[in-house]
C-alpha positions as CSV (number, residue, x, y, z in Angstrom):
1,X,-30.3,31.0,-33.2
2,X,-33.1,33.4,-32.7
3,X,-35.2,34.2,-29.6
4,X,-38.3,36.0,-31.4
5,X,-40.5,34.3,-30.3
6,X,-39.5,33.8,-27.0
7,X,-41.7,36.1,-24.3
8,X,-41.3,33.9,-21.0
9,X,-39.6,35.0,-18.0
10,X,-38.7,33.9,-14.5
11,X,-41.3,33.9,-11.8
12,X,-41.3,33.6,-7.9
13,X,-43.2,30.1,-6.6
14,X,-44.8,29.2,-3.7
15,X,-42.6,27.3,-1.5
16,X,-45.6,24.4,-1.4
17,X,-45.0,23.9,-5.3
18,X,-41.2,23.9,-4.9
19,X,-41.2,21.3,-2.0
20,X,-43.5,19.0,-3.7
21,X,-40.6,18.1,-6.5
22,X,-38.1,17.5,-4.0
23,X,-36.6,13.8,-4.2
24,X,-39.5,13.1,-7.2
25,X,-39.1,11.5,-10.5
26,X,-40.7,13.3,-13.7
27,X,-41.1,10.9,-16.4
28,X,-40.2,13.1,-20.4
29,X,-42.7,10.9,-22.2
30,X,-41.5,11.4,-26.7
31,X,-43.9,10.8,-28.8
32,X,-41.7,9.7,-31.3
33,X,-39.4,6.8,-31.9
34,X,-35.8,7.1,-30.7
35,X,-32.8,8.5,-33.6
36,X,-34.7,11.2,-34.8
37,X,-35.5,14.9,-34.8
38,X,-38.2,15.3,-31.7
39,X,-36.3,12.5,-30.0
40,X,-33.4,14.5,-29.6
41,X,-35.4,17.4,-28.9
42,X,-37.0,15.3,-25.5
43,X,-33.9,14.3,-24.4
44,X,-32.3,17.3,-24.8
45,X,-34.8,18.9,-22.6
46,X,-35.2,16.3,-20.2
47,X,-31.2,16.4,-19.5
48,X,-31.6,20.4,-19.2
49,X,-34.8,21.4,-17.4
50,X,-34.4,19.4,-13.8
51,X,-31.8,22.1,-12.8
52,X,-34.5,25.0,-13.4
53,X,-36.9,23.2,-11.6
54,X,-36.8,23.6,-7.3
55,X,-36.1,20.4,-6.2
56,X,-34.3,19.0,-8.8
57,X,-36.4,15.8,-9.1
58,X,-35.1,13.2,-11.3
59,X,-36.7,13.0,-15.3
60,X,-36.7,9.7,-17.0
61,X,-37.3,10.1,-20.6
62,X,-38.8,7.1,-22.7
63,X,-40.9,6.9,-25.8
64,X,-44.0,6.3,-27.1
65,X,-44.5,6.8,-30.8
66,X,-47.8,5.3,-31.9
67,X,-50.0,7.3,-34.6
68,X,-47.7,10.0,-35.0
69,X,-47.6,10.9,-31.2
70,X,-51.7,11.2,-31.0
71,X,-51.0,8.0,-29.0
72,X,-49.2,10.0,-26.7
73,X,-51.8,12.9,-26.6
74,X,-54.2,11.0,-25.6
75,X,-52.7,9.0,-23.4
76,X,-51.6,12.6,-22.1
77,X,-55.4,13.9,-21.6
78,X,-56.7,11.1,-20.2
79,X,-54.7,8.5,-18.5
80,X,-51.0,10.1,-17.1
81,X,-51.3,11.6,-13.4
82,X,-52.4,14.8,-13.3
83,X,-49.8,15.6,-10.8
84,X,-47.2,17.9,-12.7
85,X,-45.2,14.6,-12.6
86,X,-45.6,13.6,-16.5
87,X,-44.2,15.7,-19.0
88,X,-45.1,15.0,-22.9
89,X,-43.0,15.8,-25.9
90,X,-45.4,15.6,-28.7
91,X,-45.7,16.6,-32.0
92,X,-47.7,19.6,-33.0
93,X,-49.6,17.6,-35.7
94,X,-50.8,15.6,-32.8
95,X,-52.1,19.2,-31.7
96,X,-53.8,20.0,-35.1
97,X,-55.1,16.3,-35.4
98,X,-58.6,16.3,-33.4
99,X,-59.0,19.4,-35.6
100,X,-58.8,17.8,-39.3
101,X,-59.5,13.9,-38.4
102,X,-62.4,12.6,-37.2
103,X,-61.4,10.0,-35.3
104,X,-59.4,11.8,-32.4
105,X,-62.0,13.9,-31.9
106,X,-63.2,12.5,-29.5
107,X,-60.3,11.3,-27.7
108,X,-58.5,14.8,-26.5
109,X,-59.0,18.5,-27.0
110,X,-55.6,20.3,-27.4
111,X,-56.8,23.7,-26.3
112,X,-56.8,22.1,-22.4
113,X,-53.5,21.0,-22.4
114,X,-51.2,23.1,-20.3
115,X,-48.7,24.0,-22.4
116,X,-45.0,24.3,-20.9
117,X,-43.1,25.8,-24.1
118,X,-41.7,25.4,-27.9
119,X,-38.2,24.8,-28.0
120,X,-38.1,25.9,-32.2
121,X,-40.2,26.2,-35.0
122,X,-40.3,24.0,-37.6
123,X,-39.0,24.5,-41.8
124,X,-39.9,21.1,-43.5
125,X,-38.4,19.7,-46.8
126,X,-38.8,17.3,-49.4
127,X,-35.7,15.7,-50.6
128,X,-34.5,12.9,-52.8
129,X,-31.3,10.7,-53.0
130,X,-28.7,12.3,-55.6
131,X,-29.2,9.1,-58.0
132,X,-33.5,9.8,-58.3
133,X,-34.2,11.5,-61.7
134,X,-36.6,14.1,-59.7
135,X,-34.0,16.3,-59.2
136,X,-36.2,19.3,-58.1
137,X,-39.8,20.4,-57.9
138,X,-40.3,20.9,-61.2
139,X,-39.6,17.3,-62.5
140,X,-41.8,16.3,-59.0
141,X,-44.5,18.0,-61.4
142,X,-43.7,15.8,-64.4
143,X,-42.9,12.4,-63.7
144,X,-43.8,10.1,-60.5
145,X,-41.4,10.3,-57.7
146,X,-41.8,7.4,-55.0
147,X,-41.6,8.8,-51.2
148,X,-41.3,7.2,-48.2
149,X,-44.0,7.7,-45.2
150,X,-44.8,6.8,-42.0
151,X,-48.4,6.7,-41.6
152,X,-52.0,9.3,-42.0
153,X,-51.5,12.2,-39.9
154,X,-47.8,12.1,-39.6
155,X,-46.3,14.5,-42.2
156,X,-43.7,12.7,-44.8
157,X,-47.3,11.1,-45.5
158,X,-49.4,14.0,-45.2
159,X,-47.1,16.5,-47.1
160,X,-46.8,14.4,-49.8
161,X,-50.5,14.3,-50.1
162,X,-51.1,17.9,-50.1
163,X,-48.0,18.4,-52.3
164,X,-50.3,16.2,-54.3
165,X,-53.3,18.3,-54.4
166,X,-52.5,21.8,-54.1
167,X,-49.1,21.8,-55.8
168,X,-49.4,19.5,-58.6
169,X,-47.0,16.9,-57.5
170,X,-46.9,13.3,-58.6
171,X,-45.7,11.6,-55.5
172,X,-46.1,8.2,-54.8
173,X,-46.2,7.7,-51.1
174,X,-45.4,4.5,-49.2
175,X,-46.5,4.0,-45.7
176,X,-45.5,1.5,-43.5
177,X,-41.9,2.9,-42.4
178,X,-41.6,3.2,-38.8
179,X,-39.9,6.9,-38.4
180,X,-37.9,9.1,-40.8
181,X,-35.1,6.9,-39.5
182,X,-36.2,3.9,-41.8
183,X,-37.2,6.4,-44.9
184,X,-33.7,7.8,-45.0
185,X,-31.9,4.3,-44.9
186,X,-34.7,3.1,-47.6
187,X,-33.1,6.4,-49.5
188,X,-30.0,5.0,-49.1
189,X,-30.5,1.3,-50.4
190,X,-32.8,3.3,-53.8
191,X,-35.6,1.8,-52.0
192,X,-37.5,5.2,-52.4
193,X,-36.9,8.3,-54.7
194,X,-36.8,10.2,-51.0
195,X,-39.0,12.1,-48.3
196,X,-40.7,14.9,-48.0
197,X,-42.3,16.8,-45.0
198,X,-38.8,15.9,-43.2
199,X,-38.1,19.0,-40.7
200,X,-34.6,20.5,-42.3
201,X,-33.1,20.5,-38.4
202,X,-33.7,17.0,-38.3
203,X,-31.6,16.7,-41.9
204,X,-28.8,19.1,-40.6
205,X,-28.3,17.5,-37.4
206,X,-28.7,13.8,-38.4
207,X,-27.5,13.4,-42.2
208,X,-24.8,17.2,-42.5
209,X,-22.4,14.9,-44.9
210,X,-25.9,14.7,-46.7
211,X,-26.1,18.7,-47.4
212,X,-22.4,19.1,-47.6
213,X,-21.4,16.8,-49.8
214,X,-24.6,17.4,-52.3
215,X,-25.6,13.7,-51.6
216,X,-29.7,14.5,-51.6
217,X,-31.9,17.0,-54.0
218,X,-33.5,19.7,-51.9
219,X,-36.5,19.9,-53.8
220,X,-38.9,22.7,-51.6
221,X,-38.8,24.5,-48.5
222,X,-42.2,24.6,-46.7
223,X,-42.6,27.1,-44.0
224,X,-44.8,30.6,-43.4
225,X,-41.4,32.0,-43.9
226,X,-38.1,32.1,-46.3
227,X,-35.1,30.0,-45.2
228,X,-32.2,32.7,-45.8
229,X,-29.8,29.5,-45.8
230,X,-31.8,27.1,-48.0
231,X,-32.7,30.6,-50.3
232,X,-28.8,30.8,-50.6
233,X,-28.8,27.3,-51.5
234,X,-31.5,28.5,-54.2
235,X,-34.1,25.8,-52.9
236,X,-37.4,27.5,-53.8
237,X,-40.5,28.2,-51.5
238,X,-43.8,26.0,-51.9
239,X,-45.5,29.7,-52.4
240,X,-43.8,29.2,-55.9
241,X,-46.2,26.5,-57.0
242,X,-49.7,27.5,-55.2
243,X,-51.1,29.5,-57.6
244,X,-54.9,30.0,-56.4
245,X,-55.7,32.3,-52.8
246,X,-57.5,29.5,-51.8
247,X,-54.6,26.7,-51.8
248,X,-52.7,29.5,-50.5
249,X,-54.6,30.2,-47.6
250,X,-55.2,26.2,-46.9
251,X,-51.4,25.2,-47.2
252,X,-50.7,27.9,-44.4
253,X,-52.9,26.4,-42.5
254,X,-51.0,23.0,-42.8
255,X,-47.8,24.8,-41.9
256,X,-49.0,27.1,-39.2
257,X,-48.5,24.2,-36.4
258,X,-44.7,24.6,-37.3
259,X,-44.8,27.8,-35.3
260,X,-44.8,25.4,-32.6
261,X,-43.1,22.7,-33.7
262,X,-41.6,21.1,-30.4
263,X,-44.1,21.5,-28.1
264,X,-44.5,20.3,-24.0
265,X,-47.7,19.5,-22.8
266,X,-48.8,19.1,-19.0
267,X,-52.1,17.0,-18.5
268,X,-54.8,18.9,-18.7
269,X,-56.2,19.5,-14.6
270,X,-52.7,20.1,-13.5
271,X,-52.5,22.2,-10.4
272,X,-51.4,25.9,-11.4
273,X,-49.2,26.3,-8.8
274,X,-47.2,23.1,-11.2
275,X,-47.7,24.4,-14.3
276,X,-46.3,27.9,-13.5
277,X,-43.0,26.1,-11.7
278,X,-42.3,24.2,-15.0
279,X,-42.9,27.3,-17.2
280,X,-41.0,28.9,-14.9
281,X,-38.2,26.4,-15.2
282,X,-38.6,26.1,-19.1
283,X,-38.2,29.9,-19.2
284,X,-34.7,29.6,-17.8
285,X,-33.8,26.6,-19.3
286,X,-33.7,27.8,-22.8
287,X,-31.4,31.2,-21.4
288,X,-28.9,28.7,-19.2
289,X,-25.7,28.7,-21.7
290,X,-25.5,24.7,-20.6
291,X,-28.4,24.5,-22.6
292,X,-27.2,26.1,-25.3
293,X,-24.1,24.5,-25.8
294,X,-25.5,21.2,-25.2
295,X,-27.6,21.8,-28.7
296,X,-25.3,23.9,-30.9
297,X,-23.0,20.1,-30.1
298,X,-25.8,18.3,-32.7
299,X,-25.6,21.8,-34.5
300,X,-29.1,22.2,-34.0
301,X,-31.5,25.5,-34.2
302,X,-33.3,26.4,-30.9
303,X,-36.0,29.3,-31.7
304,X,-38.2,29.2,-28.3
305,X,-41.4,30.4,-27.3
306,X,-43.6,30.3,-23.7
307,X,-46.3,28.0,-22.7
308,X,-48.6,30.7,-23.0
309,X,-47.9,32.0,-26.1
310,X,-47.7,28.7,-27.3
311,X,-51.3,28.4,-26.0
312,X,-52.3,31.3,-27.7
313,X,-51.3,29.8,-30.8
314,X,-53.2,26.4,-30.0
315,X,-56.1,28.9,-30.0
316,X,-55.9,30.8,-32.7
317,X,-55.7,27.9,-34.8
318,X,-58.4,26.2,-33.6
319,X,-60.5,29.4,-34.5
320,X,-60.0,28.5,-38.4
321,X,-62.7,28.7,-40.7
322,X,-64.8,25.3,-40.9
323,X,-64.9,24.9,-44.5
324,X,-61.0,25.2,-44.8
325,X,-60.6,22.6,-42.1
326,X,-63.1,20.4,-44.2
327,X,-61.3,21.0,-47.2
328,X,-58.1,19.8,-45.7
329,X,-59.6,16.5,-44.2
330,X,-60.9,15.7,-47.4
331,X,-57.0,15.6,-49.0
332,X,-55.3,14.5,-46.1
333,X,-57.8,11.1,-46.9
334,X,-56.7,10.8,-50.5
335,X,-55.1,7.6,-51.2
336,X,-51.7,5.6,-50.2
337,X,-49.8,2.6,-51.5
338,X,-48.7,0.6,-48.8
């Protein structure tokens, strides 16, 4: 486990912000359906956080998985109470989305969420079943590999895509599945070759008999930086296979929203006094050894960082050059079997 990016701390609040959670119910909205990785992630949070927060009001956690959590975003921005009584655990390609596609735009600006925290950052994968012939990358360059997806914008389609493009892949990508759930049973029955763009913590925690018994391929690990533990298991980095600056420079802008890869949002318009007390109770949630032995349980990897440098980030990514964002809209729309 590793706290680097972790700069929060505990702070005094007013007693008016303390009373107002007394005997109240929070509802942990997860913009993702229930099994898998962020799933977990929600409840894990919304089982951990109510005894950091003064008051200790009640949090209901239920989900809401539409569009690959933009569902949720919106529905975050526009229509939940702005209150500090609705918490939302969504994805952070829901954060880069009104960046790179067009048509949620319009519907919510991720730079005014308030942002409570990052639980971990994110390492994705593409894998197939130990019966495909694509074995690793390199036969992923040679001969057509069928993946399973969920739908544009979440990423065991997206990745693919880009895979695709920049990498000189020759996935063929099946939407339609419901969540990474669905994918990995469709492995299972040799409905698909496999999955990429699956988050390795996800794979760890749901499918270990998968690693440890050598079930899947581990074709590529996709992250800004090396996996000591998938380098050992000599699965090589995507920076292998982008050859040009410029698909360089575009792919780590695909992966930079895995720097916050588990991300809580407040409604925009929340009252600061509420946003501090949940930051506040975040802070200490992720230090409170209940916490942490309630995820190393799912063997799971926790690698936190505070709502406001998690805002930070939100920024800085927003601040990328136009014609790289234009460049990556125009292969995120490249084409799908359904």
């Amino acid at each position: 486990m590793t706290l680097a990016l972790f700069t929060g701390g505990l702070t005094a609040m007013p007693a008016t912000a303390a009373d107002f959670y007394a005997g109240k119910q929070i509802q942990m909205r997860i913009g993702a359906a229930a099994g898998g990785g962020y799933d977990f992630y929600g409840r894990l949070v919304a089982r951990n956080i109510s005894r950091h927060i003064p008051g200790h009001p009640t949090i209901v956690a239920s989900n809401m998985p539409a569009a690959s959590s933009r569902a949720l975003a919106a529905f975050m921005f526009s229509i939940a109470p702005k209150d500090g009584t609705e918490i939302g655990a969504i994805s952070p390609n829901s954060i880069l989305g009104p960046l790179i596609d067009a048509n949620f735009r319009n519907r919510y600006d991720p730079r005014n969420f308030e942002y409570i925290g990052t639980v971990d950052t994110g390492l994705r994968v593409c894998i197939t079943w130990g019966g495909s012939r694509t074995k690793s990358f390199d036969d992923a360059q040679q001969r057509k590999t069928i993946m399973g997806a969920t739908s544009i914008g979440g990423a065991p389609r997206d990745f693919p895509v880009f895979l695709n493009a920049l990498a000189g892949a020759k996935f063929e990508i099946i939407t339609g599945y419901k969540g990474t759930d669905e994918i990995l049973l469709a492995m299972e029955k040799e409905e698909v070759d496999g999955i990429c763009g699956f988050e390795w913590v996800s794979l760890i925690s749901q499918k270990p008999d998968w690693v440890r018994d050598k079930k899947i391929n581990i074709l590529v690990q996709m992250a800004l930086d090396e996996s000591e533990e998938l380098s050992r298991l000599r699965v090589p980095t995507i920076w292998k296979y982008l050859k040009g600056e410029n698909d360089r420079r575009l792919f780590e802008f695909l992966v930079s929203e895995q720097q916050f890869q588990r991300p809580f949002v407040l409604p925009p318009g929340t009252p600061k006094e509420r946003v501090d007390v949940l930051r506040a109770a975040f802070d200490a949630m992720v230090k409170d050894l209940a916490f942490l032995a309630d995820a190393k349980k799912f063997g799971v990897t926790l690698s936190p960082a505070s709502g406001a440098t998690v805002q930070a980030m939100v920024e800085k990514m927003y601040s990328t050059p136009a014609n790289l964002v234009e460049r990556s809209e125009a292969i995120r729309a490249g084409g799908t079997k359904k």
